[in-house]
C-alpha positions in Angstrom: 83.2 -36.4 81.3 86.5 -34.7 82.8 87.4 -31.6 81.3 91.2 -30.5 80.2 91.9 -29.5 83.7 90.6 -32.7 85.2 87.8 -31.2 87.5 84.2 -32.8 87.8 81.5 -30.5 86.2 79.7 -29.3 88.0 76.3 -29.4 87.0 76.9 -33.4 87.4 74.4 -34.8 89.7 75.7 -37.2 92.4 75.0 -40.5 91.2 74.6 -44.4 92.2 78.6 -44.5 92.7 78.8 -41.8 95.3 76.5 -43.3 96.8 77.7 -46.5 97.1 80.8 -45.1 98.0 79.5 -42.7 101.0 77.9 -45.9 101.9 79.9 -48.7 101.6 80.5 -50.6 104.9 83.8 -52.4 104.3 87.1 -52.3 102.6 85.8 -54.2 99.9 82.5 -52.5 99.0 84.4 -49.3 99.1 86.9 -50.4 96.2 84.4 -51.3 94.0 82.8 -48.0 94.4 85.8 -46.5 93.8 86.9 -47.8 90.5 83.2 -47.3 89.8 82.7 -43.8 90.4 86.4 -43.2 88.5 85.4 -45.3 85.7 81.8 -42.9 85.3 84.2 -39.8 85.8 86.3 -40.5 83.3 83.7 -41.9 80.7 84.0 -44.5 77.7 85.4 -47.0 80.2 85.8 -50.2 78.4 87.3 -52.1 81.6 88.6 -51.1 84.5 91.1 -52.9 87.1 92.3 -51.9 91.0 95.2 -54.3 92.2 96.2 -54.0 95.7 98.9 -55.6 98.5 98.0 -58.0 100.5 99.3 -58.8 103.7 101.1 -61.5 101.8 102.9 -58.8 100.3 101.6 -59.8 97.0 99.0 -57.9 94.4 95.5 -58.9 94.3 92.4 -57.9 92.5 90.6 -55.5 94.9 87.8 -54.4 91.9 86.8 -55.4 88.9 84.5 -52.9 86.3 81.3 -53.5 85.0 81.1 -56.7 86.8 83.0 -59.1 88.9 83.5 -61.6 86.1 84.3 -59.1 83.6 87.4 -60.7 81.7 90.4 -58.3 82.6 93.0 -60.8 82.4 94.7 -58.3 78.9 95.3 -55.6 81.2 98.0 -57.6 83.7 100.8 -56.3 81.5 100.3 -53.1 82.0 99.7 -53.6 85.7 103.1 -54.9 85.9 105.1 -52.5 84.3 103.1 -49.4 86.2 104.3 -51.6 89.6 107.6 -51.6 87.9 108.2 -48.3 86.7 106.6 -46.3 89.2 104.5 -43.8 87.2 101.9 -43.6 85.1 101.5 -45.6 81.7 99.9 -45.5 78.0 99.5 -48.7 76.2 98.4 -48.1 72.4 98.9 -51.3 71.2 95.3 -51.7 71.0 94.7 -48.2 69.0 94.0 -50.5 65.7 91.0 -51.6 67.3 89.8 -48.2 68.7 90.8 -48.1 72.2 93.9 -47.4 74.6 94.9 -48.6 78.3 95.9 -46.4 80.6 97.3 -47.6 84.1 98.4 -45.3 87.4 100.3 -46.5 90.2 98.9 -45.8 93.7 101.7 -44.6 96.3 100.5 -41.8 98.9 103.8 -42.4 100.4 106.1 -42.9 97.9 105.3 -46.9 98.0 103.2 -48.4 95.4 100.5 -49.9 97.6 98.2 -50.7 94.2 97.5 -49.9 90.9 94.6 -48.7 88.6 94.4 -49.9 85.1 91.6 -48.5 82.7 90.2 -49.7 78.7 89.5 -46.7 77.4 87.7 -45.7 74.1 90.7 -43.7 71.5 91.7 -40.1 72.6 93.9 -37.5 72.0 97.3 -37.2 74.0 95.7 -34.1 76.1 92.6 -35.8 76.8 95.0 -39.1 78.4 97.0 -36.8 80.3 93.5 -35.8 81.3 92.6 -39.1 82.7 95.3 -39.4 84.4 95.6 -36.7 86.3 91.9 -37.7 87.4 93.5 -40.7 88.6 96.1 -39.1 90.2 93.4 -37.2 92.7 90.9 -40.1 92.3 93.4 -42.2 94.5 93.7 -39.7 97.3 90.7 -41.3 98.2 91.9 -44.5 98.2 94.4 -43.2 100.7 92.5 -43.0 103.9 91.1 -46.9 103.7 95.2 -47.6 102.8 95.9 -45.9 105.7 93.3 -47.8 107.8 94.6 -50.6 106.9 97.9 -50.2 107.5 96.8 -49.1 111.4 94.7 -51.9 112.3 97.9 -54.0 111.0 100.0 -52.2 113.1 98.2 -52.3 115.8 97.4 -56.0 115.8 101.1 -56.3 115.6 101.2 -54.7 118.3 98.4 -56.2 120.5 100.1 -60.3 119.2 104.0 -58.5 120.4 102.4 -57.2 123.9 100.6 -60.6 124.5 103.7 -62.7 123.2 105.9 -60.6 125.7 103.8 -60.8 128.7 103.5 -64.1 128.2 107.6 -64.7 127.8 107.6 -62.3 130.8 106.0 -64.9 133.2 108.2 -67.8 131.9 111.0 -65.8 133.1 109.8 -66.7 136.9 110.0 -70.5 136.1 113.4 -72.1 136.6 112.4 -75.8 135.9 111.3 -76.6 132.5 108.2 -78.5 133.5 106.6 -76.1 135.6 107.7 -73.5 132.5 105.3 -75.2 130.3 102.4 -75.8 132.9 102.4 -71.9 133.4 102.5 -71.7 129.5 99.8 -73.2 128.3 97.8 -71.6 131.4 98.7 -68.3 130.3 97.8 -69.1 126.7 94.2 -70.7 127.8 93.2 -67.5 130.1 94.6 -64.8 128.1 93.1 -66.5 124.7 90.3 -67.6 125.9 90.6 -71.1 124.6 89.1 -74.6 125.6 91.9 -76.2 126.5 96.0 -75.8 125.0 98.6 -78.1 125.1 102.4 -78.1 124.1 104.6 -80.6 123.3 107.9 -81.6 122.7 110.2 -83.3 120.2 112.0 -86.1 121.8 115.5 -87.8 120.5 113.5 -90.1 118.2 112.2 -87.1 116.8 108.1 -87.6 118.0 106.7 -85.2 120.0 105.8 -85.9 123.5 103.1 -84.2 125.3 104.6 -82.7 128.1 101.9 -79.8 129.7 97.9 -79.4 129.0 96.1 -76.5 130.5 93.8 -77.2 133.7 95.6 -80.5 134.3 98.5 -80.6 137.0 98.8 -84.4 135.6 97.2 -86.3 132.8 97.5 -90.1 131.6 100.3 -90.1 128.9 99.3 -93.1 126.9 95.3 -92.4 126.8 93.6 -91.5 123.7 93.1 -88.3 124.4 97.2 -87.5 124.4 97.7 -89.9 121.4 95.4 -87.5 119.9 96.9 -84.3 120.7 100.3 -85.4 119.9 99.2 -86.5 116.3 97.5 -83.1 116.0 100.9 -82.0 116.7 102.9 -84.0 114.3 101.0 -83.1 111.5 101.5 -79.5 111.8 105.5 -80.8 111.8 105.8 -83.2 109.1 104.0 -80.2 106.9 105.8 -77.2 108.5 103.0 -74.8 109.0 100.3 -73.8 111.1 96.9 -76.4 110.5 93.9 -75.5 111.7 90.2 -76.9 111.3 87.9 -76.1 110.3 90.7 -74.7 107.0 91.3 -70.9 107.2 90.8 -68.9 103.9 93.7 -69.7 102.1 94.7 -73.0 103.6 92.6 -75.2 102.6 95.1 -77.4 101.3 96.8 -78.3 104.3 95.8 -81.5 105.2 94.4 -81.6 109.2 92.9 -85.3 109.6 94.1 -85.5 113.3 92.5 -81.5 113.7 89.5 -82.8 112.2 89.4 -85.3 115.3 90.0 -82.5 117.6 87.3 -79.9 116.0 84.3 -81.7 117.5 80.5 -80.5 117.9 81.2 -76.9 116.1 84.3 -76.2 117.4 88.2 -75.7 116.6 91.5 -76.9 116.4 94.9 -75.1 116.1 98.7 -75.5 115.7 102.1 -73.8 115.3 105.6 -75.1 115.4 107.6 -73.8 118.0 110.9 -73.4 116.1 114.6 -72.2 117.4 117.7 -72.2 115.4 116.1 -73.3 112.4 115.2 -76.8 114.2 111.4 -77.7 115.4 111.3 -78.3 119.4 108.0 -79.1 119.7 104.3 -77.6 118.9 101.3 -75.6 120.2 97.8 -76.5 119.5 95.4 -74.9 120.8 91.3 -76.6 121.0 88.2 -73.5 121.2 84.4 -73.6 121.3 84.4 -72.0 117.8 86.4 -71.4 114.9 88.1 -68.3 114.6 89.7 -65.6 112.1 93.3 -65.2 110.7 94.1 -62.6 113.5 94.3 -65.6 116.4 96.5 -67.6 114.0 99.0 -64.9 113.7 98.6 -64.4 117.7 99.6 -67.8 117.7 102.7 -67.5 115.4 104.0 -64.8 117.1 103.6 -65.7 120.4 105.4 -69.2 119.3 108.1 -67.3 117.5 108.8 -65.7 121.0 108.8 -68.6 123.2 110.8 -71.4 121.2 114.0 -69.9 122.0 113.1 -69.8 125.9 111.7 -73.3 126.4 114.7 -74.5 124.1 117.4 -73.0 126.3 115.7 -74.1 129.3 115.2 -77.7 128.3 119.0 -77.7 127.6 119.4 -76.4 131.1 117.2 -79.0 132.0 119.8 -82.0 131.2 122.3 -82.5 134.0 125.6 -83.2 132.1 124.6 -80.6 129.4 123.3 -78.1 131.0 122.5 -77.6 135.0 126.3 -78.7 135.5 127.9 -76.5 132.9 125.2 -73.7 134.7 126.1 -74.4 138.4 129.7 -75.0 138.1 129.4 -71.3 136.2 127.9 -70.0 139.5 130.2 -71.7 141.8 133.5 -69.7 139.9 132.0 -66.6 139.6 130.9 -67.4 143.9 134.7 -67.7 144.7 135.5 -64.7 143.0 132.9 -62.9 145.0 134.8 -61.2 147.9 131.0 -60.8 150.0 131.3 -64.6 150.0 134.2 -66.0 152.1 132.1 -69.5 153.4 132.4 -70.3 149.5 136.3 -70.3 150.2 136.4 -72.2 153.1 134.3 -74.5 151.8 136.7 -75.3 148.2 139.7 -75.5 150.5 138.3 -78.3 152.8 137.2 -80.1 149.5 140.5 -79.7 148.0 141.8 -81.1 151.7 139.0 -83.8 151.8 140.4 -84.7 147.7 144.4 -84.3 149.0 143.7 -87.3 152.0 141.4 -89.2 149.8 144.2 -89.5 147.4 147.0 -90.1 149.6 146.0 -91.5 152.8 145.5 -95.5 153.5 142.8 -97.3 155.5 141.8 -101.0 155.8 140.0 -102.5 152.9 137.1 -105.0 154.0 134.5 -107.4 152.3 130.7 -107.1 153.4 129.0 -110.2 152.5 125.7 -111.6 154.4 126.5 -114.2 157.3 124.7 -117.2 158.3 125.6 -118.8 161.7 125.9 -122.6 160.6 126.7 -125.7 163.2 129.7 -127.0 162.9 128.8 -130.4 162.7 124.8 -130.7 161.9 123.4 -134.6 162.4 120.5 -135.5 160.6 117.7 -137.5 161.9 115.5 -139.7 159.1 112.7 -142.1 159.5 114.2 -145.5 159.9 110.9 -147.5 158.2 107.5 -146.1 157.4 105.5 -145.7 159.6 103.2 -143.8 161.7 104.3 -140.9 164.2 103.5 -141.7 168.0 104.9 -138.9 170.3 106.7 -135.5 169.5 108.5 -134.2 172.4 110.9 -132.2 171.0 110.8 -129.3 168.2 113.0 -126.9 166.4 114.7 -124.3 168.8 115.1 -126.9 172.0 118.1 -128.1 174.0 118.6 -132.2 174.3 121.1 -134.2 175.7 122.8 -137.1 174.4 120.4 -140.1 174.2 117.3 -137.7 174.7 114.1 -139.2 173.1 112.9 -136.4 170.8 110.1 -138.6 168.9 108.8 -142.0 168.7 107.3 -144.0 165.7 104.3 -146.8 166.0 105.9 -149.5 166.9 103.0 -152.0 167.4 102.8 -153.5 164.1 106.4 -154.6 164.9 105.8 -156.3 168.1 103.4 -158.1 166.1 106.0 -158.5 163.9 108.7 -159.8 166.4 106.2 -162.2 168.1 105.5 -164.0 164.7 108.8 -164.5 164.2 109.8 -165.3 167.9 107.0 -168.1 167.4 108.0 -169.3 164.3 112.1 -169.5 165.7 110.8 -171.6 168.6 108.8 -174.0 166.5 111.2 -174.5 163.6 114.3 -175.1 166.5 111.9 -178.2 168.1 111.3 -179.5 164.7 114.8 -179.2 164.1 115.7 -181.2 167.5 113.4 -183.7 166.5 114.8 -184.0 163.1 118.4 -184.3 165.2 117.1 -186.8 167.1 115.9 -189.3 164.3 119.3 -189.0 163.0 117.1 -187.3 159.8 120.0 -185.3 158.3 118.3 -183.8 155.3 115.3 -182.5 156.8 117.6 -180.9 159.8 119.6 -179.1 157.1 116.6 -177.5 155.9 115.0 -176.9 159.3 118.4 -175.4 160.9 118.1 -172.8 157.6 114.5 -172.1 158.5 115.5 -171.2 161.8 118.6 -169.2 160.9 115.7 -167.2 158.9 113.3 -166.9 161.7 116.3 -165.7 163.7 117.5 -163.1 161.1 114.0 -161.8 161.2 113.4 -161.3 164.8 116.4 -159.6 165.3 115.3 -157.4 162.4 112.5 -156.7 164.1 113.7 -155.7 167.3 116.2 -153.4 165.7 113.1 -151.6 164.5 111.4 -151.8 167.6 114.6 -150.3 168.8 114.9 -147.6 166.5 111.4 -146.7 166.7 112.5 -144.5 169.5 114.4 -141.2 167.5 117.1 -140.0 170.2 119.8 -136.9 169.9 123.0 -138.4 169.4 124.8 -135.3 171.0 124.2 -132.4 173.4 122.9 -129.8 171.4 119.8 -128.0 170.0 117.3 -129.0 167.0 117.7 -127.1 164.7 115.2 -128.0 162.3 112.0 -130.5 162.8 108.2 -130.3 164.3 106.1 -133.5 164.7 103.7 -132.2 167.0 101.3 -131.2 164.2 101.8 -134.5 162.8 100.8 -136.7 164.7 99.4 -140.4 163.5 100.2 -138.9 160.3 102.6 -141.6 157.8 106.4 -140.9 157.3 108.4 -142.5 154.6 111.8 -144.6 155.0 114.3 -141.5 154.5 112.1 -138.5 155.4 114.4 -135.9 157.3 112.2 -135.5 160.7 115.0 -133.1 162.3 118.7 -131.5 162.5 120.3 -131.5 165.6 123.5 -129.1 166.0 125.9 -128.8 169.0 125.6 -125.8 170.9 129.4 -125.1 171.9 130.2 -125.7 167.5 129.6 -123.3 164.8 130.8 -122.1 161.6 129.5 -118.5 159.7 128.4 -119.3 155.8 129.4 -115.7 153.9 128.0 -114.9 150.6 130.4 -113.0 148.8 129.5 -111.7 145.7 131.4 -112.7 142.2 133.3 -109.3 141.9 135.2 -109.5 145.4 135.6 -113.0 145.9 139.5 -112.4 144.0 140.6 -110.6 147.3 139.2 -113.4 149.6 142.0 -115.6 150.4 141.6 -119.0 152.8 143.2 -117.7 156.2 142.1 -114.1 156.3 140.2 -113.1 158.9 137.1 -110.6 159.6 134.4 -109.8 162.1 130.4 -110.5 161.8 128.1 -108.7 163.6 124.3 -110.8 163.5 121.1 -109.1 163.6 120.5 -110.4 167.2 123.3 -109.8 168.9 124.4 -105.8 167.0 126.0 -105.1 170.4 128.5 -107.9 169.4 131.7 -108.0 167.1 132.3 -111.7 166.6 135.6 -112.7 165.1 136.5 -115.6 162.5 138.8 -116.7 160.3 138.3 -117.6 156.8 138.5 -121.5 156.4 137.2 -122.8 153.1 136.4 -120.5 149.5 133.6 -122.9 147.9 131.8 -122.3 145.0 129.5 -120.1 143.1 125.5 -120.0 143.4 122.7 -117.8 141.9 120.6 -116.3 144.7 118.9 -112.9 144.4 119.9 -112.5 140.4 123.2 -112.4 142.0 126.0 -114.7 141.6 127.5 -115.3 145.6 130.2 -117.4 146.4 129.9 -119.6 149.2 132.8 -118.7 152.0 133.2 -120.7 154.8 135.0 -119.5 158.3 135.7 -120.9 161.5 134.3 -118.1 164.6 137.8 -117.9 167.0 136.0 -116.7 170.0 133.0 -118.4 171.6 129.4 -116.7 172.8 126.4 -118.6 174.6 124.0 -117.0 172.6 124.5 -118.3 169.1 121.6 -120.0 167.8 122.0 -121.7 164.3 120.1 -119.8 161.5 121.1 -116.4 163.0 121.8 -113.9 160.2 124.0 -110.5 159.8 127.0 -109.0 158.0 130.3 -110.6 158.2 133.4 -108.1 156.8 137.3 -109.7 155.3 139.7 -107.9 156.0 141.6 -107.9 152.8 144.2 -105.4 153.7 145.3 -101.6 153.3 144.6 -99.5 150.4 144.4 -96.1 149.1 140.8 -94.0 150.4 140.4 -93.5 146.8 140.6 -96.9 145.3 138.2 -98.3 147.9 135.4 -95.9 147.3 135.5 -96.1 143.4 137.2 -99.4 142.7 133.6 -100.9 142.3 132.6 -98.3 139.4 135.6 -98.8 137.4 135.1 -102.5 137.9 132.0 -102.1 136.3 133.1 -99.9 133.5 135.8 -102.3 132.6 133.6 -105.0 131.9 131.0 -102.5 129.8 133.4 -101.1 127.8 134.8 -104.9 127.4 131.4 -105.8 126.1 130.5 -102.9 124.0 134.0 -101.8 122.1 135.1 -103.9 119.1 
């Protein structure tokens, strides 16, 4: 018992409760000696209750007298209105039935931290003020463990600020976003000694992208391994709170399939939004060896708390029109307002001059199209009849002369051919004499047709015989054509064997593509300069605007011109670049005509 004064007496023997209490090794096991030993001090303790704040700011049970599943639910009331009042409260609602509840608020500071509330057996109003002035210096030793608490609090704030800040600190160095995050999650895997730690962010379609993993200066983007992460990642989003797996205390009703997948063979997975101005940017997860407390969690929220705002304000600077621009035209100003800096003068007043003669100074607009050099006239030679190639003499890229043999055919099935028929003239015309000569008109009508066939067909023959000999009809050079591989091989009636072009004769082929070919005008003229002869500035004039053909996924027009000076060393099939002069226009125009061409025809497509 407690006398009037509230003192222990002191023939009491130290019992089970102080020594639970002298020997309890956590917070825990020291609260429930504590509401113990008060609950012996005081005496005819019915049921006893010690609420406490949590770091959720929130009251929770800390001890429960007799027992742990002693049913103290009745004495919540009174709790509440001790935590709402401030002081000390009586409750003799229950006097009817022979007891009272008494509850004390715990504030060693002035801030109610807890509260103690007791069942007590009926007694006077002296022997209640009794109890709770025994409360009262019962809870000064509460205060110590309080105080505890509130230090290794403080200083693990403290520890998760200096690591969050150290860590900001060495972001600071990185200019481009990329290498930003590479020395992120770096700094995250050493400092926390974890497995491996990735990040990534939120892209316009609102997924998350993994963009850095510790270890790794490069990693596959589409393997299963980054699927993996990045669905780790968006299920910490779609929720909006840290997941982790295996579940901390208190979160085991987050749902963390995708950590599950992650937390392999014993070990861990974690995650925290990285959040600035109220919008996610991305996510953190972090894979260990082992599972670990709430403290790396909060390590983990702080430090992300820090760094959002960073990585967001350098990915902005990261995007050219939105940021880096805006950023380096900032820097150029404030350079020309730096008198130390006169080069940055001189160099915006030659731009300014370079922008004054673009504007207002005129130069001669040309055409570049690619140029084949063409013959003017180009004769083909074909197989006459098919047959079967004798001789080659000639092949593509030799001169010939006018009559020059440049092939022959097998011609001896035709003098077979021509001395059947020259056999069968000559017999039919002495049959026909004969016939004359009998006065036998009837059969020397048919005989004289007979003969006028026989005829037809020699002379067919020797035409063939004739033509079995291919010749150049010009001076020139072949162009196209190689029989020497072929020969004995067949040749149909029609087959092109070669192309003969004259060598003092040429015209240049220019491709022009669709969105010039409305300044290219029959009559203009231009240069060409060909691959083989760059020394060389060949002029022409522009002869013939034909029509259009796909080549290249490209839609050229076909441009023929006329070469007005003469050179030795054409060759037909030489390629270059052949420019139109179209005419004088503004620097300005030339150089961005093409762009706004462009843009017309976008915009054209796209606006309503």
């Amino acid at each position: 018992m407690i006398d009037q004064n509230g003192n222990r007496p002191a023939a009491a023997p130290a019992d089970s409760a102080w020594a639970r209490l002298t020997e309890a090794e956590d917070a825990a096991a020291y609260c429930r000696a504590w509401l113990a030993l008060q609950c012996e001090q005081v005496g005819g303790v019915r049921a006893g209750l010690l609420l406490l704040e949590s770091q959720s700011r929130s009251f929770v049970p800390a001890a429960v007298w007799p027992g742990d599943y002693t049913d103290v639910t009745y004495l919540g009331k009174l709790a509440e209105r001790c935590l709402r009042e401030h002081e000390g409260q009586v409750d003799r609602s229950t006097a009817a039935e022979g007891h009272v509840l008494v509850g004390y608020p715990i504030d060693p500071d002035g801030q109610v931290v807890g509260v103690v509330v007791l069942d007590l057996t009926l007694r006077s109003d002296v022997e209640l003020r009794a109890v709770l002035r025994a409360l009262h210096w019962g809870a000064g030793r509460l205060e110590g463990i309080l105080y505890q608490r509130r230090l290794d609090e403080v200083r693990a704030s403290m520890t998760r600020s200096t690591l969050a800040l150290e860590i900001v600190a060495c972001l600071g160095d990185e200019m481009r976003l990329d290498a930003a995050l590479v020395r992120l999650v770096n700094e995250i895997a050493n400092r926390l000694q974890c497995e491996r730690v990735a990040i990534g962010l939120t892209a316009k379609d609102d997924r998350v992208r993994l963009r850095a993993l510790s270890g790794s200066a490069w990693f596959e983007r589409k393997s299963a391994f980054a699927a993996a992460l990045e669905n780790a990642m968006e299920e910490a989003l779609d929720q909006g709170c840290p997941v982790s797996a295996p579940p901390l205390p208190g979160r085991e009703a987050v749902i963390a399939v995708a950590h599950g997948d992650l937390a392999v063979s014993g070990g861990a997975a974690y995650t925290v939004a990285l959040t600035a101005g109220g919008r996610a940017i991305g996510a953190l997860t972090c894979q260990l060896a082992a599972p670990r407390d709430a403290a790396f969690l909060a390590s983990l929220e702080a430090l992300a708390a820090l760094v959002a705002p960073q990585l967001r304000l350098q990915s902005e600077l990261s995007h050219w029109l939105t940021g880096t621009w805006i950023e380096r035209s900032r820097e150029w100003l404030r350079s020309l307002r730096d008198p130390r800096r006169p080069g940055m003068w001189a160099t915006a007043a030659l731009i300014a001059i370079v922008a004054i003669v673009l504007g207002f100074a005129h130069g001669e607009y040309r055409i570049a199209a690619r140029a084949v050099v063409e013959g003017e006239v180009q004769r083909a030679i074909v197989a006459p009849f098919e047959g079967f190639v004798a001789t080659a003499r000639l092949r593509a890229g030799q001169r010939v002369k006018a009559g020059e043999v440049l092939a022959t055919l097998d011609d001896r099935d035709l003098l077979l051919e021509r001395q059947k028929w020259r056999s069968e003239a000559e017999q039919t015309d002495r049959k026909y004499r004969d016939a004359l000569a009998k006065h036998d008109r009837a059969n020397a009508r048919i005989l004289s047709a007979q003969l006028a066939e026989a005829t037809a067909q020699l002379d067919l023959a020797e035409q063939k015989i004739s033509r079995a000999r291919l010749t150049s009809p010009f001076d020139g050079v072949v162009v196209t054509g190689d029989l020497s591989q072929m020969l004995g091989s067949p040749v149909e009636k029609g087959k092109l064997l070669f192309e003969v072009a004259p060598l003092d004769a040429y015209r240049v082929v220019l491709k022009v593509p669709e969105e010039d070919i409305r300044n290219v005008t029959v009559g203009q003229t231009g240069q060409i300069v060909l691959a083989g002869m760059s020394d060389r500035h060949l002029p022409f004039a522009v002869g013939n605007v034909g029509i259009a053909t796909a080549e290249d996924g490209q839609n050229l027009f076909r441009v023929e011109a006329k070469l007005t000076g003469r050179t030795a060393s054409l060759r037909p099939g030489m390629e270059g670049v052949g420019k139109i002069v179209v005419g004088d226009r503004h620097y300005l125009w030339i150089w961005t005509h093409g762009f706004f061409d462009w843009l017309s025809v976008k915009l054209w497509r796209w606006l309503p």
